[in-house]
N, C-alpha and C positions, 0 to 999 in steps of 0.2 A: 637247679639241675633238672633236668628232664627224666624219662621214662628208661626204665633199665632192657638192657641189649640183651636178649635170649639166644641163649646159644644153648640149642639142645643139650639135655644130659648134666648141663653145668650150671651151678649157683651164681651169678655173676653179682658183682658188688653193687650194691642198693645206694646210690649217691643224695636220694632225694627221701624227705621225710615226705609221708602220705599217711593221712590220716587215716584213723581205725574205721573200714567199712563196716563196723559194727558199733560205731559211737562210743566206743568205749574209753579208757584214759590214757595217753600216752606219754611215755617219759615222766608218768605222776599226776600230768594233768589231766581234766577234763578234756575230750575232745572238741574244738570248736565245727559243726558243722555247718558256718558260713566264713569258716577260713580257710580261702584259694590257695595261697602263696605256698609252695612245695621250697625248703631251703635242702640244701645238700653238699657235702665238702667231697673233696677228690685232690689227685694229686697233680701234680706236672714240675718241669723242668724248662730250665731255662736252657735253648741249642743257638744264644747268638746273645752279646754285649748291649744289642740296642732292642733288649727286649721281647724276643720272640719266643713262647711257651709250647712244648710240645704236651698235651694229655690224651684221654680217651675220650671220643666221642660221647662216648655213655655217659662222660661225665658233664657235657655242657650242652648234651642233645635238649632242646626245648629251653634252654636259659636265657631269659630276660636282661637280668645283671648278673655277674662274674667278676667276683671279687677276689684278687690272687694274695695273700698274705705271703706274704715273704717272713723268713728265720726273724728276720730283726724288728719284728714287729710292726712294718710298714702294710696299710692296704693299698693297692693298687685296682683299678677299676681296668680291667681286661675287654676284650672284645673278638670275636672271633672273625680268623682273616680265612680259616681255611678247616674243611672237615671231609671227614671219607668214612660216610658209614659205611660201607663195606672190610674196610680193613680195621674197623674202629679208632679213629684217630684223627686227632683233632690239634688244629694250632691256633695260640690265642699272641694277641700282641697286645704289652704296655706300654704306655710311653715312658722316656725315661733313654739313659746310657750307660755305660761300665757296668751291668749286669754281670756276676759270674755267671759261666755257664759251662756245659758240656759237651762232649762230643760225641755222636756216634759211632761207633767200630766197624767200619764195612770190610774190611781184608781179613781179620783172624774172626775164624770159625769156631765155637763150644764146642767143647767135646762132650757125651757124657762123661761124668763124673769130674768136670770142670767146675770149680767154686763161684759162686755169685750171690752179689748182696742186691736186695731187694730194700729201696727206697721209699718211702713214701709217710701217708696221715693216716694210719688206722686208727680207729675208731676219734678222730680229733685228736693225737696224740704225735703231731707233726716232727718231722723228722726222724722217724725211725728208721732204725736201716736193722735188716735181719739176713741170716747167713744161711746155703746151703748148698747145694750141687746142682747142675744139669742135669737133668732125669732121663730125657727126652729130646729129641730136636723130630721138629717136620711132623707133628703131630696135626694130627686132622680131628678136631673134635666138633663137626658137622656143620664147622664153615668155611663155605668153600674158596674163598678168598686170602685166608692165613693158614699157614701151616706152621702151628705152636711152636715156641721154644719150653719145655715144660720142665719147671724147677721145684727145689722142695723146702726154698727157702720159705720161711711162713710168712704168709702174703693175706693182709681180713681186711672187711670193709673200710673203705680209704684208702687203701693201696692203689685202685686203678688211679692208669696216667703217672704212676711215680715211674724213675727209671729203675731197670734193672741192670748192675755193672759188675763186671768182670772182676776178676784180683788186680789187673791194672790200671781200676776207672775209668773203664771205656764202655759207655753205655752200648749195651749187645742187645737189649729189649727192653719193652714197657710193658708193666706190670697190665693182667687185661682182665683175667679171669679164675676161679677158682672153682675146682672139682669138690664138692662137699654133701653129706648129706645134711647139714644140718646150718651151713652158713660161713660156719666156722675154718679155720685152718684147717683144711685133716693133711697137711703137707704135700698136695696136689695141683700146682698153681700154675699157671700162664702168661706166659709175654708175648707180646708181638714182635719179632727178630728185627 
């Protein structure tokens, strides 16, 4: 995974391990300071049967290989067909057919205090889905190209690129970014509508 997207004021999800600028140990180990390779997990969705992944940019910006685990334990070697860092978002394609998939919601509108579950791999912990309300819509948190859906479902590292759906499964957003001091959930989150 590549370099994490800055969006003033906000934490955004860290997809890529980097080593300790201070050689120190990480996850336990030694730091290796002639090892290059940054690995990094995120989320996405399937929006088509033959294959086509929606995520965040953040999550495949600067990626080499892109490998998609699927629920059932299969990897798939992904590839990117299409990215827009400015809105952050990114589409990868496997090969393959009969993919489930999802759909977009483009006619019904969140309201706040509409319910929404928040998808995605926090921390490697794939398939999680967490629950909460609309907070916010049209939210401008100093980029100028989206203006947030902002929910309070809890949303932590691994979440970006998961979908965010509605009470009737209808993806309304993707999970993008989180308001935190500290990294963590503080029930502050963001989707891309």
């Amino acid at each position: 995974a590549g370099s994490l997207r800055n969006i003033p004021g906000l934490e955004n999800f860290p997809f890529n391990v980097q080593p300790d600028p201070d050689g120190g140990e990480q996850n336990g180990q030694p730091a290796d300071p002639n090892e290059n390779e940054q690995l990094g997990a995120g989320s996405g969705f399937f929006i088509s049967a033959d294959g086509y992944i929606v995520t965040n940019n953040h999550v495949v910006e600067g990626a080499t290989d892109i490998t998609v685990k699927l629920k059932d334990e299969r990897e798939l070697k992904a590839r990117v067909v299409g990215r827009d860092e400015n809105t952050d978002l990114a589409v990868l394609k496997v090969d393959g057919q009969g993919f489930p998939f999802v759909e977009f919601e483009s006619n019904a509108n969140p309201r706040v205090g509409d319910w929404v579950i928040a998808v995605g791999n926090p921390f490697g912990l794939g398939g999680t889905a967490t629950a909460g309300i609309v907070s916010a819509y049209g939210r401008n948190v100093g980029d100028q190209y989206v203006d947030y859906l902002q929910i309070d479902a809890p949303i932590n590292r691994g979440n970006s690129g998961g979908p965010t759906f509605d009470i009737y499964g209808r993806v309304i957003g993707v999970n993008s970014a989180i308001y935190s001091p500290n990294g963590m959930s503080a029930g502050i989150g963001f989707a891309i509508p």
